[in-house]
C-alpha positions as CSV (number, residue, x, y, z in Angstrom):
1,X,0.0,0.0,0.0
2,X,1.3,3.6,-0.7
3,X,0.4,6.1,1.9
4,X,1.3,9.7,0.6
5,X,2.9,11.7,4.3
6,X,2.1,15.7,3.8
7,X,4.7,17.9,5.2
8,X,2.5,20.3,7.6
9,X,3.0,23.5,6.3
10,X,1.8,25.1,10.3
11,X,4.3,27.5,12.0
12,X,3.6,27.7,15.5
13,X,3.8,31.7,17.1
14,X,3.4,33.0,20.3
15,X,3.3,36.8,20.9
16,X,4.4,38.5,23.9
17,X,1.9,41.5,23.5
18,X,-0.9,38.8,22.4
19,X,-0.7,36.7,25.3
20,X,-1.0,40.2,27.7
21,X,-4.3,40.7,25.5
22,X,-5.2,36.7,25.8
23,X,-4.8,37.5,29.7
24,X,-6.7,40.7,29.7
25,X,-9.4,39.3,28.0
26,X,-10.0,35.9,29.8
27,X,-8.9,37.2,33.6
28,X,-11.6,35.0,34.9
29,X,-10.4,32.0,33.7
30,X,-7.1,32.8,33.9
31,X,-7.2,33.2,37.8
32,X,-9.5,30.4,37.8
33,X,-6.5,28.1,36.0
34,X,-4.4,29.4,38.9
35,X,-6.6,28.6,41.5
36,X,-6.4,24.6,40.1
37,X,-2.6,25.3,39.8
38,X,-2.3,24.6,36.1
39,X,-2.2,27.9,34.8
40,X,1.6,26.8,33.8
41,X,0.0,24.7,31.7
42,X,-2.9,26.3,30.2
43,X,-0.5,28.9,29.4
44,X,1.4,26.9,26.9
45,X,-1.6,26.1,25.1
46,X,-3.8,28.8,25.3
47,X,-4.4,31.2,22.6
48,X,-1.3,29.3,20.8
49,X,-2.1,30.1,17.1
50,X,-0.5,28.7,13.6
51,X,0.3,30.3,10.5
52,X,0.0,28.2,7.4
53,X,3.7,29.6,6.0
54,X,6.1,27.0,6.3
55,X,6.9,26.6,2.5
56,X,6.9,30.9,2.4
57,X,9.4,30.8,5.0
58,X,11.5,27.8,3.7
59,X,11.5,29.7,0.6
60,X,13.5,32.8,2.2
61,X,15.5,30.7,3.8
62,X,16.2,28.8,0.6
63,X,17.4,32.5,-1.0
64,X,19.2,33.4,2.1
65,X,21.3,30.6,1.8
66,X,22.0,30.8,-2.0
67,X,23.0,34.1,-1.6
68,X,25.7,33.4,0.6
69,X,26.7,30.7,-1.7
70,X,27.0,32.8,-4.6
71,X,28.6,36.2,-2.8
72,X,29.8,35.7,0.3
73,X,31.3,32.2,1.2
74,X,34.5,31.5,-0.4
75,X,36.4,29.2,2.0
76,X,35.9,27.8,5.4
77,X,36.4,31.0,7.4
78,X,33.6,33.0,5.3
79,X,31.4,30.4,5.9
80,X,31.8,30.0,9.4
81,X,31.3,33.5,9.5
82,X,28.4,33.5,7.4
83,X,27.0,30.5,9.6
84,X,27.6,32.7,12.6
85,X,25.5,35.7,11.6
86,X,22.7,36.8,13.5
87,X,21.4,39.7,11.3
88,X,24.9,41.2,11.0
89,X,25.1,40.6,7.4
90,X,21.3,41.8,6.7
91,X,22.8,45.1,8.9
92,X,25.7,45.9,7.0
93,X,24.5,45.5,3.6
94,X,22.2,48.7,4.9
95,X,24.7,50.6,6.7
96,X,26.5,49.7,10.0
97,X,23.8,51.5,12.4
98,X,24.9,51.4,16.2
99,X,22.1,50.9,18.1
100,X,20.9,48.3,15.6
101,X,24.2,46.0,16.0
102,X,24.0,46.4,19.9
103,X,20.3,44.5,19.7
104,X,21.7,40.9,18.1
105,X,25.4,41.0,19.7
106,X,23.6,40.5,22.7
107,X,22.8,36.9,24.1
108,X,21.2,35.2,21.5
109,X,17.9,34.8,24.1
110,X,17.7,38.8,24.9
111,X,18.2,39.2,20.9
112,X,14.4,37.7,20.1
113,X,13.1,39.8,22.9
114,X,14.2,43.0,21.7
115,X,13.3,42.5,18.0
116,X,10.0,40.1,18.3
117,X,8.9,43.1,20.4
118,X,10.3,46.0,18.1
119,X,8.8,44.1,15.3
120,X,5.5,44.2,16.4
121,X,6.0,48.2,17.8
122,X,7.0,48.6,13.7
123,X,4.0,46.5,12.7
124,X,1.0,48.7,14.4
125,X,2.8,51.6,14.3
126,X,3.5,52.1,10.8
127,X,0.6,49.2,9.4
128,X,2.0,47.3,6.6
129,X,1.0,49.7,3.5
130,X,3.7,49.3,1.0
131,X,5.0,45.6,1.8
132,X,2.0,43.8,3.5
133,X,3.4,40.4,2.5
134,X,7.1,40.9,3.8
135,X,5.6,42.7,6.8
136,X,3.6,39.4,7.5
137,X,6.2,37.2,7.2
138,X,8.4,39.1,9.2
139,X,5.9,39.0,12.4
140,X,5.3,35.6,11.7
141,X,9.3,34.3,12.2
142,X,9.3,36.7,14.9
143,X,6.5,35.0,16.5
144,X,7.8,31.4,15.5
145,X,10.6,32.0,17.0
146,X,9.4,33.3,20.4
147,X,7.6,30.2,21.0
148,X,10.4,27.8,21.2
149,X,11.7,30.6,23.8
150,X,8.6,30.7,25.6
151,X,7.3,26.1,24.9
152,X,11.0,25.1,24.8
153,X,14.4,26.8,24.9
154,X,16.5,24.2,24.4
155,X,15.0,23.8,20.9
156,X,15.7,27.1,20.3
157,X,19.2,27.2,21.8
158,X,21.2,25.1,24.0
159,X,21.2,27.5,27.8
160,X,18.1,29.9,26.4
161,X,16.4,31.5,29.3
162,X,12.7,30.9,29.4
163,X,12.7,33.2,32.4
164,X,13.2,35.9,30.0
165,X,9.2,35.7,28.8
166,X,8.5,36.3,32.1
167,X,10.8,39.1,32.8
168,X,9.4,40.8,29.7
169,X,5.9,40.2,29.9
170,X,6.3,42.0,33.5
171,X,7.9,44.8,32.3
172,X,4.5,44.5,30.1
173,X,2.3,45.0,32.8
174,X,4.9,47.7,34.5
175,X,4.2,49.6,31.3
176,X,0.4,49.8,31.5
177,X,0.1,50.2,35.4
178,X,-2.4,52.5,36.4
179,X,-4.6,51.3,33.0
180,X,-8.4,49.6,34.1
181,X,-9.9,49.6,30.6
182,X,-7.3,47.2,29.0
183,X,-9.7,44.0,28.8
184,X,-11.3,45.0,25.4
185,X,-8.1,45.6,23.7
186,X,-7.4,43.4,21.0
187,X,-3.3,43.1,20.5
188,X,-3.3,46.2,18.1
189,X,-4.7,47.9,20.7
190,X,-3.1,47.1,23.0
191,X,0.2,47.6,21.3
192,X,-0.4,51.3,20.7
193,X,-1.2,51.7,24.0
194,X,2.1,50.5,24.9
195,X,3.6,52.6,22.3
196,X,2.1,55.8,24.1
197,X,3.8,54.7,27.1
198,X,7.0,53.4,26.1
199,X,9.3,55.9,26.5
200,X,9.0,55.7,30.4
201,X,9.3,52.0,30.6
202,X,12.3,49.7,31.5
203,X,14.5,47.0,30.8
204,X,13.5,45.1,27.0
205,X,10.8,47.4,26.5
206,X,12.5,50.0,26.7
207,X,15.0,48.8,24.2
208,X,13.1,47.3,22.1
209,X,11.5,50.6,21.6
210,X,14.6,52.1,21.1
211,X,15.1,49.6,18.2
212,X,12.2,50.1,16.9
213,X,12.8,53.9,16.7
214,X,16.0,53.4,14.7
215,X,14.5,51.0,12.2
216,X,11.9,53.6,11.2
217,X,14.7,56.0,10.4
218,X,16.1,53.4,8.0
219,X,14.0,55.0,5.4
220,X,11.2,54.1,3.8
221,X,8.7,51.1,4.8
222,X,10.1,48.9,2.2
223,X,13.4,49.3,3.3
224,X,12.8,49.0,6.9
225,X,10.8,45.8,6.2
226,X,13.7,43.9,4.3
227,X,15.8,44.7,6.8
228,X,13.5,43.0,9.5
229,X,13.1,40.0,7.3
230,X,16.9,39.7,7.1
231,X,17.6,40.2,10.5
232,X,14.9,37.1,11.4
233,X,16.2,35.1,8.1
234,X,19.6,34.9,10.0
235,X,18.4,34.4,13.4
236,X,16.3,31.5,12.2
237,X,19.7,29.8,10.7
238,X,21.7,30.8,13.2
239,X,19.8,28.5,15.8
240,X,18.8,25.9,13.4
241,X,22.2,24.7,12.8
242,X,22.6,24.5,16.6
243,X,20.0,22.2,18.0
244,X,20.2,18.9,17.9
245,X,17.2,17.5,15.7
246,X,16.0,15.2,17.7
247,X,14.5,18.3,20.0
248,X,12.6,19.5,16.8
249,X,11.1,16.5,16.0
């Protein structure tokens, strides 16, 4: 018998801002969870969305990859340093910005943070007018990859810091003290809310609104998108090619 096995084309996401706004909107049953003790686990599951973009995203990768073939790696210490890039390359090929360098030199962990939250500050902020599609795909390898951070860190890399969700989604709440009318927020909302506020915050969100700030000056929308989707295009090798597979599957 011949049984034909489809590859699932589902990427897993989990947003930091969306799971405030899952909280927000389902306090009652989030406190009830706690009560039982098994928030920790309703929280992994809860609200956990998928994005049918798998073959979009293998596609990019697929270029990325090529591209380095073709114009960057020429013996074995280009392509270890091509191997090794975490959106350095995507950086310099638009101009060696400070701020924007500081973000992935940092522990690889504290890297998604800062730019899974910059990239959705970017996305409600400015819409996606212009490059909707690269925009999208952009949000959804940022989400991607904070759910390994957030279901399993190891997969994402070996000594990842789940605690780092945490510390982040805390800062969250820090932000939007004070605020009793958050529950009917959907994440938009709720993410220009923490826009008006950011400048006063702390710790990642701070920086990640810093971040954001500087890759709105990059130019124009277009521009600031492709260099998003070349920052997550590296990150997502970078941490592929060090996890062991059997963590994946």
């Amino acid at each position: 018998a011949y049984f034909k096995v489809e590859w699932s084309d589902g990427v897993a996401q989990h947003s930091l801002i969306g799971f405030l706004a899952c909280n927000r909107r389902h306090a009652r049953l989030m406190g009830i969870a706690e009560f039982f003790q098994c928030k920790g686990l309703l929280d992994t599951y809860f609200g956990l969305m998928s994005y049918h973009s798998s073959k979009d995203i293998t596609m990019l990768v697929h270029e990325h990859v090529k591209a380095g073939w073709m114009s960057h790696i020429a013996d074995i210490e280009s392509y270890w340093r091509f191997s090794d890039s975490r959106g350095q390359w995507a950086l310099e090929r638009n101009g060696r910005e400070e701020i924007l360098l500081e973000s992935i030199e940092k522990p690889f962990d504290e890297s998604i943070i800062l730019w899974h939250v910059a990239t959705d500050l970017c996305f409600y902020s400015r819409g996606t007018s212009g490059n909707s599609q690269c925009a999208r795909i952009c949000r959804q390898i940022s989400n991607y990859l904070m759910h390994p951070l957030f279901a399993n860190p190891e997969m994402l890399l070996p000594g990842s810091r789940r605690n780092l969700f945490t510390v982040a989604y805390d800062e969250l709440e820090a932000v939007l003290q004070g605020d009793d009318d958050l529950s009917l927020l959907d994440e938009r909302g709720l993410t220009l809310k923490i826009i008006s506020k950011a400048e006063s915050a702390k710790g990642f969100i701070q920086d990640s609104w810093v971040l954001a700030q500087d890759l709105t000056r990059l130019g124009d929308d277009n521009k600031m998108w492709e260099v998003i989707k070349g920052v997550w295009i590296e990150m997502l090798c970078f941490c592929a090619g060090r996890c062991r597979g059997y963590l994946h599957a």
